[in-house]
VMD Tcl script that draws the C-alpha trace (Angstrom):
set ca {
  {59.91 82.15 89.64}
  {62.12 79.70 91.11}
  {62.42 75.84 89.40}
  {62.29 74.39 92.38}
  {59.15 74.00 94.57}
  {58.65 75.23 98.38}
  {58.81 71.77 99.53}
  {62.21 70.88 97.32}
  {63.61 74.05 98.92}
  {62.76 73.22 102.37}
  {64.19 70.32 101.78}
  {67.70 71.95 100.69}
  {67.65 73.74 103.33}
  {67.18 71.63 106.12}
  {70.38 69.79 104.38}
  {72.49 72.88 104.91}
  {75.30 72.59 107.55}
  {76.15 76.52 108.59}
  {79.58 77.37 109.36}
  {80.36 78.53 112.61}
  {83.80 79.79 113.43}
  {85.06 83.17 112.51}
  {88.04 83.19 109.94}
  {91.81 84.50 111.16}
  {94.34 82.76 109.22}
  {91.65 80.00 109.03}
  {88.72 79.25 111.11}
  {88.74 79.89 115.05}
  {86.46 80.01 117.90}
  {86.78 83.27 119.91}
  {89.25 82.50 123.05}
  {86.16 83.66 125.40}
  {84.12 80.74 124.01}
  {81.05 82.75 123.42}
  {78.94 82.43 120.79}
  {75.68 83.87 119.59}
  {72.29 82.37 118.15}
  {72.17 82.48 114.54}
  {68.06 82.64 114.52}
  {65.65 82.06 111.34}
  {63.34 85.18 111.41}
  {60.65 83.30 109.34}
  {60.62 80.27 112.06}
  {62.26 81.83 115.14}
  {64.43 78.66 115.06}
  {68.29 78.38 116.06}
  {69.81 77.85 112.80}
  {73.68 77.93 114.56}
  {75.60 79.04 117.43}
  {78.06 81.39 115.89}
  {81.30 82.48 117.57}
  {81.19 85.72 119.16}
  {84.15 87.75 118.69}
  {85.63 90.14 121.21}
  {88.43 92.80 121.17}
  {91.14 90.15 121.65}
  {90.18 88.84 118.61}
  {90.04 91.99 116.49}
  {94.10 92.32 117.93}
  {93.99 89.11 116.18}
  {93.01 89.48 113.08}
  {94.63 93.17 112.28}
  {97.47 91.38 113.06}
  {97.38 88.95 110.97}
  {96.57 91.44 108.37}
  {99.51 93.76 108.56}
  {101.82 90.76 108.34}
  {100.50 90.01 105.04}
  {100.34 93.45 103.84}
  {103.70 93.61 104.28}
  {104.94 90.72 103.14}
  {103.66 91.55 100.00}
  {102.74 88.32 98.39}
  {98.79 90.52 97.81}
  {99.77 93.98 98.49}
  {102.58 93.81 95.78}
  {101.60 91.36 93.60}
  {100.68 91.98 89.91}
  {97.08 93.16 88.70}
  {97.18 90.08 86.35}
  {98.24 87.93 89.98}
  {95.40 89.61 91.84}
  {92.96 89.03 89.03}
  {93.32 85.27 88.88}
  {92.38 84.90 92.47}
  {89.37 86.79 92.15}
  {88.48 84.97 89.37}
  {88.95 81.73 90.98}
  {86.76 82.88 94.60}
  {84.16 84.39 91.79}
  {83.76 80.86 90.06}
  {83.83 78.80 93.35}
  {80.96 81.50 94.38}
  {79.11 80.66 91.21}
  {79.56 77.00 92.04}
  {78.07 77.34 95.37}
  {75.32 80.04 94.41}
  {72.34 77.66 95.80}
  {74.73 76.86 99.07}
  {75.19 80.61 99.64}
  {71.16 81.79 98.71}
  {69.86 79.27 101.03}
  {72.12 81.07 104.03}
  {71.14 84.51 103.04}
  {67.34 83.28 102.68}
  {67.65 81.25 106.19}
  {69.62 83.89 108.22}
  {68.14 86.98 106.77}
  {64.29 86.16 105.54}
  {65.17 86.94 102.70}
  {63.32 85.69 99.59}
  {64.90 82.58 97.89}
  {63.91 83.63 94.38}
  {66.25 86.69 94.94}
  {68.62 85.77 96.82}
  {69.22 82.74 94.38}
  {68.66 84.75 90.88}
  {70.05 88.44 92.36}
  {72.20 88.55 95.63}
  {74.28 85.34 95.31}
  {75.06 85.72 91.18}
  {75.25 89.55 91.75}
  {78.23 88.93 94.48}
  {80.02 86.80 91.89}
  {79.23 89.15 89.38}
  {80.32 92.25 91.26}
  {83.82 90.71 91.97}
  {84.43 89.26 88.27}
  {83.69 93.02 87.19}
  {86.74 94.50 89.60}
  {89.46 91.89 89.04}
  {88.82 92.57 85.31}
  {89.06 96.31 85.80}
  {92.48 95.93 87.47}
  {94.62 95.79 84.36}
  {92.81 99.01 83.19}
  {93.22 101.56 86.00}
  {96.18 104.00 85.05}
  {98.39 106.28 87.02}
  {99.35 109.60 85.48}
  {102.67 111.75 84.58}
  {102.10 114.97 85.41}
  {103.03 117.99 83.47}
  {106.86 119.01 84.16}
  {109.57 120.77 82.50}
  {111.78 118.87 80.51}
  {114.48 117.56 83.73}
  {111.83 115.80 85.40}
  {109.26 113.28 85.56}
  {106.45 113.08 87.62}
  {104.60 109.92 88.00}
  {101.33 109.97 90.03}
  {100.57 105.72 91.31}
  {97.63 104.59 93.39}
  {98.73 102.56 95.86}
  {96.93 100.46 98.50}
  {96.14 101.50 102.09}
  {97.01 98.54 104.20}
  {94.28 97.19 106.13}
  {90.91 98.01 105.35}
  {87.47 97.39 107.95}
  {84.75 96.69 106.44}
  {81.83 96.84 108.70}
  {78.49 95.32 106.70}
  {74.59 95.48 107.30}
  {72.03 92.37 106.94}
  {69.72 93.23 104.87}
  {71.93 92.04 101.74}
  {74.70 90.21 103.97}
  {77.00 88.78 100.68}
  {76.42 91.63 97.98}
  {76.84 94.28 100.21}
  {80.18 92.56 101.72}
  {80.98 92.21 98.49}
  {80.61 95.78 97.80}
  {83.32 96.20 100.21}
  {85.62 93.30 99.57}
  {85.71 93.41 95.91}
  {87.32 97.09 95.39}
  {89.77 96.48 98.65}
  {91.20 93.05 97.71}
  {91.24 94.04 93.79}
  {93.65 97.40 95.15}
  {95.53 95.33 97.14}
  {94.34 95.57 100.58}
  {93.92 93.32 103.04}
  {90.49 93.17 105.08}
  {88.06 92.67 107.72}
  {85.25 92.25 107.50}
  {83.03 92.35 110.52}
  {79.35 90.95 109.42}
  {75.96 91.87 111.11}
  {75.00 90.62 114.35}
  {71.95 89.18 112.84}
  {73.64 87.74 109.34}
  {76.80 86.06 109.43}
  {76.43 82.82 108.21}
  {76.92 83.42 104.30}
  {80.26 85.52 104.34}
  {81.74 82.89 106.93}
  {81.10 80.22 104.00}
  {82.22 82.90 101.77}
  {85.68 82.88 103.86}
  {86.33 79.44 103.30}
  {85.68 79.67 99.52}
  {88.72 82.76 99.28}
  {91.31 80.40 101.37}
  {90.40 77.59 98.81}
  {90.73 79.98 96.05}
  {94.65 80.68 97.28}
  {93.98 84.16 98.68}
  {97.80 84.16 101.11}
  {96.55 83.87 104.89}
  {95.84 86.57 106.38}
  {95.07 89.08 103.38}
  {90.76 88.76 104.19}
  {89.36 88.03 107.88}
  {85.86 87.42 109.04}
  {85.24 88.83 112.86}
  {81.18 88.25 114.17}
  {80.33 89.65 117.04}
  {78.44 92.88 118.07}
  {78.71 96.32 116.71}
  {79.46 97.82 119.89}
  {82.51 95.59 120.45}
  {84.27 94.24 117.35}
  {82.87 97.26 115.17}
  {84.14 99.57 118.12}
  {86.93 97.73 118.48}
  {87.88 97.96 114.58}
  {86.69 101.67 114.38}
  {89.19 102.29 117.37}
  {92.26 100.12 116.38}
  {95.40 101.78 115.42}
  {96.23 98.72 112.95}
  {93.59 99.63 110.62}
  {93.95 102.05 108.23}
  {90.82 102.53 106.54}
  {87.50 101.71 108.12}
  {84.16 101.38 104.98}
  {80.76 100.70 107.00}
  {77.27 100.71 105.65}
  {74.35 101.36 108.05}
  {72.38 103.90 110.54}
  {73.61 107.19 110.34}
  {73.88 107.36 114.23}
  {76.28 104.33 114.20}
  {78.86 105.95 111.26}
  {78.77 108.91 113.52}
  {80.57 107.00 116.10}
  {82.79 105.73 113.33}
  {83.99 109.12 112.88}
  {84.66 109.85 116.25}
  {86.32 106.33 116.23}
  {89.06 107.87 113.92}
  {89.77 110.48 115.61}
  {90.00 109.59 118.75}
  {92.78 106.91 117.30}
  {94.72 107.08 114.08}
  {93.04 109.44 111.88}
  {92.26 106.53 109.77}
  {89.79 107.18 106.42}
  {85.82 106.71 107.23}
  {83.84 106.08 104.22}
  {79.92 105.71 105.28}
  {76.92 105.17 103.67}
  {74.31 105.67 106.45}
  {70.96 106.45 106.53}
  {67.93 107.45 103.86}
  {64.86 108.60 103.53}
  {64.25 108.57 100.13}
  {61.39 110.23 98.06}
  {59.79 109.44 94.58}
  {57.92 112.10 92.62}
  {55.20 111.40 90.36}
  {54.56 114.61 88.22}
  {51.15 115.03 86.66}
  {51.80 114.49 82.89}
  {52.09 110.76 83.55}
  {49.69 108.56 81.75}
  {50.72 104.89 82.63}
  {49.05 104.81 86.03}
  {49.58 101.35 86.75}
  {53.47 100.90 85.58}
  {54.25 103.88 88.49}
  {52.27 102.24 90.84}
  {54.21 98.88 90.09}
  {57.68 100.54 90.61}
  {56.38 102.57 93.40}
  {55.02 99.57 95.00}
  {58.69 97.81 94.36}
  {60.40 100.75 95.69}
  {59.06 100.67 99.15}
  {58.42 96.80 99.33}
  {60.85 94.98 98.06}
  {63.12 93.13 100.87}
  {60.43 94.04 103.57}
  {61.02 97.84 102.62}
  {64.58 96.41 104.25}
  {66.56 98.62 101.60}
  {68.63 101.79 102.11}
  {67.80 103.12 99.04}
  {64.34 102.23 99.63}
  {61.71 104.83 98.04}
  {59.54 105.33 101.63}
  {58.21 108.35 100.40}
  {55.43 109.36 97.62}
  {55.25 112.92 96.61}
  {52.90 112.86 93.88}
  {51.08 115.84 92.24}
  {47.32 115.92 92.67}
  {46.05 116.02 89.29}
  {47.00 111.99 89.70}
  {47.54 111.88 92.82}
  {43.72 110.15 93.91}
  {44.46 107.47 91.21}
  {47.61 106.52 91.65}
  {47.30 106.41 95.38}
  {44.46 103.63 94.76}
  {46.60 101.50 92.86}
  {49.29 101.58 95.19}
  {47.48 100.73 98.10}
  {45.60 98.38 95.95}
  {48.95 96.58 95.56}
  {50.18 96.91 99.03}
  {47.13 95.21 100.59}
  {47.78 92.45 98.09}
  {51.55 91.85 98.92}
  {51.27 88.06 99.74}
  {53.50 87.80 103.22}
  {54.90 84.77 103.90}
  {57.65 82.27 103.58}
  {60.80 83.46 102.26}
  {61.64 79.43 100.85}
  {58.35 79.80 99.26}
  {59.15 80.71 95.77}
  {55.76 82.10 95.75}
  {55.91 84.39 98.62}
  {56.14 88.41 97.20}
  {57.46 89.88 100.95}
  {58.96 87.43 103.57}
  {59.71 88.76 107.21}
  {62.11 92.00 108.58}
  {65.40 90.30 109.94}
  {64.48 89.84 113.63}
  {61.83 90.28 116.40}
  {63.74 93.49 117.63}
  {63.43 94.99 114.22}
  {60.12 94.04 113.38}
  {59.19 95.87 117.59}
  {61.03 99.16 115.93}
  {58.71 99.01 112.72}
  {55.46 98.23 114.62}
  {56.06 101.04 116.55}
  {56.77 103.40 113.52}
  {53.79 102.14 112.09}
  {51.62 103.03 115.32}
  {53.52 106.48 114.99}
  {52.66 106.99 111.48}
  {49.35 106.15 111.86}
  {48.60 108.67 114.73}
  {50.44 111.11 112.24}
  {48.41 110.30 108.78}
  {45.24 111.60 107.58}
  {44.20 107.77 106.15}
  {45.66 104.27 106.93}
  {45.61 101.36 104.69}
  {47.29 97.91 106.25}
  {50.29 97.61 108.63}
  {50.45 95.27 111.77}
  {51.78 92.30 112.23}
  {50.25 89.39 110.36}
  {48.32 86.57 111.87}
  {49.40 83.18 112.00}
  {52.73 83.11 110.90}
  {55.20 81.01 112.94}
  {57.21 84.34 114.37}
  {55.77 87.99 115.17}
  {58.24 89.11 112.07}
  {55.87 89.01 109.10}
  {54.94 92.65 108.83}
  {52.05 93.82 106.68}
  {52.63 96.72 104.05}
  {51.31 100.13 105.35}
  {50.60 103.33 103.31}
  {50.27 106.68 104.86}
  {48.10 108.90 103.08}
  {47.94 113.15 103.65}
  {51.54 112.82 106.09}
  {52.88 115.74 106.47}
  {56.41 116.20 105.35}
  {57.75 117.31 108.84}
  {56.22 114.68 110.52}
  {58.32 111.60 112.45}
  {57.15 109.18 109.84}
  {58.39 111.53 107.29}
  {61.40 111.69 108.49}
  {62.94 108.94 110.06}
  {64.37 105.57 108.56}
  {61.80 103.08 109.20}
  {63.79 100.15 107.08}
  {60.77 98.21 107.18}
  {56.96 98.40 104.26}
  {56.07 101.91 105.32}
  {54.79 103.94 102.60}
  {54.12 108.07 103.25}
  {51.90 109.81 101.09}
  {52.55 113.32 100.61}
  {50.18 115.56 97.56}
  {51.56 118.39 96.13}
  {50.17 120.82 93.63}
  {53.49 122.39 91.58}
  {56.89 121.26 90.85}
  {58.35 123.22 92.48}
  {56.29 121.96 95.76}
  {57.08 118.30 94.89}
  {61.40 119.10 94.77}
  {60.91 121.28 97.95}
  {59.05 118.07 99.82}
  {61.00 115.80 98.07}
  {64.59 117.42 99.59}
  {63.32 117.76 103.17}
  {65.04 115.77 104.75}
  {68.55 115.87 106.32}
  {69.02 112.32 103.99}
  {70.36 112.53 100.15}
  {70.85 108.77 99.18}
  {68.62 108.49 96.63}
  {65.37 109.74 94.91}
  {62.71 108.41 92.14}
  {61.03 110.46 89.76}
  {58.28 109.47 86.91}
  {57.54 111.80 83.86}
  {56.56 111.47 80.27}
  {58.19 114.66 79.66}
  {62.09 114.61 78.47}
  {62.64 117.93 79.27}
  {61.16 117.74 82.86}
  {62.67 114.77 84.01}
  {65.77 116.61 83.25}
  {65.23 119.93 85.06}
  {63.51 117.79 87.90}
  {65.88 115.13 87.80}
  {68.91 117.77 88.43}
  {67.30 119.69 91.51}
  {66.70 116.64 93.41}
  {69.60 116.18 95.81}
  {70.18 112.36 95.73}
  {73.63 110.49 94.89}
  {71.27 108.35 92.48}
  {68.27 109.58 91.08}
  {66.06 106.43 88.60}
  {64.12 108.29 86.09}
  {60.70 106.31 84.79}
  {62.32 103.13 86.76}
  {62.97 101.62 89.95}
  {66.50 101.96 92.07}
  {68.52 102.14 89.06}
  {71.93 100.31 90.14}
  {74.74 98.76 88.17}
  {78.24 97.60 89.71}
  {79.72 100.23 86.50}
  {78.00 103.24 88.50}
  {78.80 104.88 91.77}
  {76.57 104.45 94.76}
  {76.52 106.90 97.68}
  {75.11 109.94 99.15}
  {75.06 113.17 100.22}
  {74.30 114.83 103.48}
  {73.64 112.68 106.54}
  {73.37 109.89 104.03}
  {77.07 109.53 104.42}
  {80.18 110.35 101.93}
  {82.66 108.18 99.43}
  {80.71 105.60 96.86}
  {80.74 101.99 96.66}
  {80.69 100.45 93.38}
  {82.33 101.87 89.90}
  {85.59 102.40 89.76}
  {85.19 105.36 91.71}
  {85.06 102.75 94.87}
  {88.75 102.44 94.47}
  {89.47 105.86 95.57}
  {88.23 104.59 99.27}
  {90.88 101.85 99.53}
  {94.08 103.75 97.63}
  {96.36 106.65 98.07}
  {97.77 108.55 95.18}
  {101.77 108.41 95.17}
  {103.90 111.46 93.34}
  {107.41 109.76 92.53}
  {109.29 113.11 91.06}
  {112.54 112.73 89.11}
  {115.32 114.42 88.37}
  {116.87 113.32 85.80}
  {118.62 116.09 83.83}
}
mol new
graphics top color blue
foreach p $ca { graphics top sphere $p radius 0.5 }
foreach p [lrange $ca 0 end-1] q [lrange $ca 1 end] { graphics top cylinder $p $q radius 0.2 }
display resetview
């Protein structure tokens, strides 16, 4: 729990002073003039008015980032060169980690307890780990006969678009940045609609690291123009978006309608944990199944929304989840004592209420959902669990992205992989055994790009993250994520 009390961090934050302007070679104001309400979904308050870009913009910034992919000074500059920037936007991240929480915790809800001790350090962390991996990535010589050499070089794309969600709006730009910049890139990144006010701050802290103007952009405005308008532009090579599967669809047809340029998506989930019947620590699954559902307001891609548990536990387990879920204390995301703080905005929090009614007409029992009383905005949501769903059922199936919790009993193993796969989603899965060689067998027929074993949405910036099926394609994190933002280069030789 945080050092610092709710008052003391109420404090804080009324000190903070947002930035504002968009970032093209330095901050600008969009030549419309518009701008768009940067609102507090724990207070409903204005927290800025945040320029709103527009296509002209977007001509803008590519611009300004194919001139300094081809000058070079980034694109063709040393690992070692590339490394020392990062290193110095890293530490200046590090120095500002309470600046850059309290943004994330103001313009997202988020709590301030994570976004302080995970989501600030992580970004930091994330981009340390790729400028040190850049002296350690090696191109190949291919096999040839004894007049030749073949040399195989990754080299970087150009300009990369990097279109980010809100529900972790620094780590999951960072996701993005990190691997582009590291390969030599130059980006844009387009933030969400409703969380732009920590990567804006984070633009200012690359320029006073010394990244060369022009190399890393930061465009706000809506999806439907500057992400169109990026998706569409024939300046932009690669375009890496995280979000609703509906929306990377359009990215696809983006590219092709344009330049052909690379997609790499991470869209939608619906994500299942199975609880097999040989396990004897009741209340440690309930804890992680609990955390898998609510943690960030359920506001998680990877989020575990669905419980397929066999029924020899099934009745027990069930009670201690919704046990926990009716105790989830709702409230203040500054509060360091809060456990769930509000979904992002009043439109979101409409789209889980109604899921929630829609569940509920779908379930066999109910515990908790609705809105809860007395808050200071209608975005505090109360957990739900959803008890005898079936699996083909709307709740079942569609990402809520809010605390919605199906319940689904099964009587084999076979039943519980079957459930747990139906779905047209394959980002991740959970699964909870005592049983080595089950949690092997099981572990492998589950069709997730991650699947935690006996813990919680296992993640580490040294593993690939990513799906399958309408889940999307490519994987962020690893060094895998460099394949998205490089091309491999055959230089043959003759020289016999």
């Amino acid at each position: 729990m945080s050092a610092l009390s709710h008052q003391q961090w109420q404090k804080r934050a009324d000190a903070i002073v947002p930035v504002t302007t968009a970032w093209i070679d330095g901050p600008v104001t969009s030549r419309s003039g518009r701008t768009r309400a940067a609102v507090n979904p724990a207070t409903g308050a204005v927290l800025a008015e945040v320029t709103e870009c527009d296509e002209h913009d977007v001509d803008l910034a590519v611009a300004a980032a194919r001139r300094a992919f081809d000058r070079g000074h980034w694109s063709t500059a040393s690992p070692r060169e590339r490394a020392t920037v990062l290193h110095r936007v890293a530490r200046l991240i590090e120095d500002h980690v309470e600046e850059l929480a309290l943004l994330d915790t103001l313009d997202a809800g988020k709590r301030i307890v994570d976004t302080t001790a995970i989501d600030a350090p992580g970004t930091a962390a994330i981009l340390r780990w790729y400028a040190e991996s850049l002296d350690k990535v090696y191109g190949e010589v291919a096999p040839t006969g004894a007049d030749d050499l073949a040399v195989v070089t990754r080299e970087p794309l150009g300009v990369v678009a990097a279109i980010v969600p809100w529900n972790y709006p620094l780590e999951l730009a960072m996701w993005k940045i990190a691997p582009a910049l590291a390969a030599g890139n130059s980006v844009i990144l387009k933030p969400a609609e409703d969380s732009p006010l920590s990567v804006l701050r984070l633009a200012e802290l690359v320029a006073e690291a010394g990244m060369p103007e022009g190399v890393f952009s930061v465009v706000p405005g809506a999806g439907p123009v500057v992400g169109q308008a990026l998706g569409r532009h024939r300046g932009v090579d690669v375009v890496t978006f995280t979000g609703s599967t509906s929306t990377g669809q359009l990215f696809q047809q983006y590219a092709g309608q344009s330049n052909l340029k690379q997609v790499w998506l991470e869209a939608g989930g619906k994500s299942g944990v199975v609880v097999l019947d040989d396990v004897e620590d009741l209340d440690a699954v309930a804890d992680g199944v609990a955390a898998g559902i609510f943690t960030n307001a359920g506001q998680v891609c990877s989020a575990t929304s669905r419980l397929v548990v066999q029924r020899g536990v099934a009745d027990e387990l069930v009670q201690r989840v919704v046990s926990r879920a009716l105790a989830v204390r709702v409230g203040d995301p500054l509060d360091p004592a809060t456990e769930m703080g509000p979904v992002v905005s009043e439109r979101q929090a409409a789209r889980v209420l109604e899921l929630m009614r829609t569940g509920a007409a779908e379930a066999g029992t109910v515990h908790g959902g609705g809105v809860v009383d007395g808050m200071p905005a209608g975005t505090f949501v109360r957990p739900q669990v959803l008890v005898g769903v079936d699996a083909a059922a709307t709740i079942a199936q569609t990402e809520v992205f809010g605390p919605v919790l199906s319940v689904h009993v099964v009587d084999t193993v076979d039943e519980a992989v079957s459930v747990a796969n139906a779905t047209p989603y394959a980002l991740a899965a959970g699964l909870w055994t005592d049983g080595l060689r089950r949690a092997h067998g099981v572990a492998r027929r589950l069709r997730a790009g991650t699947v935690s074993v006996n813990c919680v949405d296992a993640l580490d910036v040294s593993t690939p993250f990513g799906g399958f099926g309408q889940s999307g394609y490519g994987r962020d994190l690893s060094l895998h994520a460099l394949d998205k933002f490089t091309g491999l280069k055959t230089t043959w030789i003759r020289h016999g």
